[in-house]
VOKOLDREN-159234 format. One record per residue (C-alpha): x, y, z; residue in three letters. Coordinates in steps of 0.1 Angstrom, whole numbers, m for minus. Layout:
    px    py    pz type
     X     Y     Z  ALA
...
This chain:
    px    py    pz type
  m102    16   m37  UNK
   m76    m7   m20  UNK
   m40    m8   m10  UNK
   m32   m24   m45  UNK
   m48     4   m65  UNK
   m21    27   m46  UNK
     7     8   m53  UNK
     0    m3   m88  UNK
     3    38   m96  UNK
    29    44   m72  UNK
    53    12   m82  UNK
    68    m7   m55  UNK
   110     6   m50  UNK
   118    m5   m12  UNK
   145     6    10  UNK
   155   m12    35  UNK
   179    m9    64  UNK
   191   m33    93  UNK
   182   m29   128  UNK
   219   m30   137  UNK
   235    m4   110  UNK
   247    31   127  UNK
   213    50   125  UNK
   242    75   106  UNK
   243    54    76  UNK
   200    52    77  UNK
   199    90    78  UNK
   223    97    51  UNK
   202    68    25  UNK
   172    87    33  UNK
   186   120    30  UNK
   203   109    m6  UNK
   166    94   m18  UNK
   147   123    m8  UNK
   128    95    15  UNK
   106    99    48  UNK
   112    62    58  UNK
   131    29    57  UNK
   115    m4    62  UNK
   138   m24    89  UNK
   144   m60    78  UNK
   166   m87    95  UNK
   166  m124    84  UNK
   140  m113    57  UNK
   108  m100    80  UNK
   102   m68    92  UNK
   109   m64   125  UNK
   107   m24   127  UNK
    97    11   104  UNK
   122    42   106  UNK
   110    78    99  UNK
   121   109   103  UNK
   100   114   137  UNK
   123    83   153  UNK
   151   101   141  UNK
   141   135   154  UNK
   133   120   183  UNK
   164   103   188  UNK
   182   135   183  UNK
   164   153   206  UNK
   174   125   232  UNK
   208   125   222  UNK
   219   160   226  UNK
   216   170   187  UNK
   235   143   171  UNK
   229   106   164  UNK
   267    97   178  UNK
   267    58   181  UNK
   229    46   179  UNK
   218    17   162  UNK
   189    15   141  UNK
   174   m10   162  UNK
   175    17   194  UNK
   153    46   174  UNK
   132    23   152  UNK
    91    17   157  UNK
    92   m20   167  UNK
    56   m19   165  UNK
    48    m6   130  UNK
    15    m6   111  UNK
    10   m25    84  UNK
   m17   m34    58  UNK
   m20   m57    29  UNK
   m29   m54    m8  UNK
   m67   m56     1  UNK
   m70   m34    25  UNK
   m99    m7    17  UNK
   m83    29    15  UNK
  m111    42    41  UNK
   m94    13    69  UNK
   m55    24    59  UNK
   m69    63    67  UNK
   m82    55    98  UNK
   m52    35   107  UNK
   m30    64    98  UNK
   m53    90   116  UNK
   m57    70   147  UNK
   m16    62   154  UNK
    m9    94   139  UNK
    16    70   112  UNK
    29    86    78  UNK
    43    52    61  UNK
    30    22    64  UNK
    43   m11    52  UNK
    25   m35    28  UNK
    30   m69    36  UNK
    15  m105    16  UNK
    17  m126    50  UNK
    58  m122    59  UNK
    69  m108    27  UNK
    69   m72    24  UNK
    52   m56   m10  UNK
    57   m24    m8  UNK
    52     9    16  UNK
    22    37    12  UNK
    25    74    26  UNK
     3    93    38  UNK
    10   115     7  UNK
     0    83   m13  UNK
   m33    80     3  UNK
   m44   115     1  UNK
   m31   120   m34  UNK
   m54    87   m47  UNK
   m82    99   m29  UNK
   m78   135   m47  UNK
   m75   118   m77  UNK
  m105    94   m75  UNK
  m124   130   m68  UNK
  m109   144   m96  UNK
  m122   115  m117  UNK
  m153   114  m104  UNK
  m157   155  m110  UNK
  m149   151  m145  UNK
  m177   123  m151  UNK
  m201   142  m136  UNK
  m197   171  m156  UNK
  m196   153  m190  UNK
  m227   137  m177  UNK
  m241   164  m173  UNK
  m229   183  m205  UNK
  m244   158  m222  UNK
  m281   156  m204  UNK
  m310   150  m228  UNK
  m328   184  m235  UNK
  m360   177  m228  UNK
  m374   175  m270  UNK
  m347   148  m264  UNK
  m361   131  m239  UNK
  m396   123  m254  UNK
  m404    92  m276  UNK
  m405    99  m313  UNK
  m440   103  m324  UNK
  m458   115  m288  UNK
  m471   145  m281  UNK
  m482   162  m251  UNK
């Protein structure tokens, strides 16, 4: 299964925030969408990924409040990202090993999309799911063995 597979299900809404908009304004879009992240764009590349743990972080720095930062200050500069081929087994093990919920989708510079962690596990439960259910009609409908012998043979 790859990247595509995920987001073909999931659709592809993106929000978006600039690096230099209060962090404020980034909280309250994300509180109003019910979101985990914002994908940080300037001039049309993304040049950082904003989750809740940059913005609890930056709380915690700040004393309890957000006051005056800038996006730009509590954003990931470095996110992960993967593209539309990208094998569900690598995008786990790039999630596990940086410990990253969200992860951008990009086609070279231009950004597709953005898969949770949350989207990854649910496609692998579903895939199980799938595969569950074609086992067990395989094997409801399993030759009996009168079945299984060639008209006209006898043992």
């Amino acid at each position: 299964m790859k990247v595509s597979d995920i987001l073909r299900v999931k659709g592809s809404t993106l929000y978006t925030a600039s690096p230099d908009e209060p962090l404020s304004k980034a909280v309250e879009v994300m509180a109003e969408r019910d979101i985990g992240s914002l994908v940080v764009m300037e001039h049309g590349d993304l040049v950082g990924m904003l989750t809740f743990r940059e913005v609890i972080l930056c709380v915690v720095k700040n004393g309890g409040t957000v006051g005056k930062t800038l996006v730009r200050t509590a954003m990931d500069d470095h996110p992960l990202t993967c593209s539309y081929e990208t094998e569900l087994d690598e995008v786990r093990r790039m999630m596990l090993d940086r410990h990253a919920r969200y992860m951008p989708v990009m086609d070279k510079r231009m950004l597709m999309g953005v898969i949770s962690f949350y989207d990854v596990a649910k496609a692998v439960v579903d895939s199980q799911n799938f595969e569950n259910k074609m086992l067990k009609a395989y094997i409801r409908d399993w030759p009996s063995a009168e079945e299984d012998q060639t008209p006209g043979t006898h043992l």
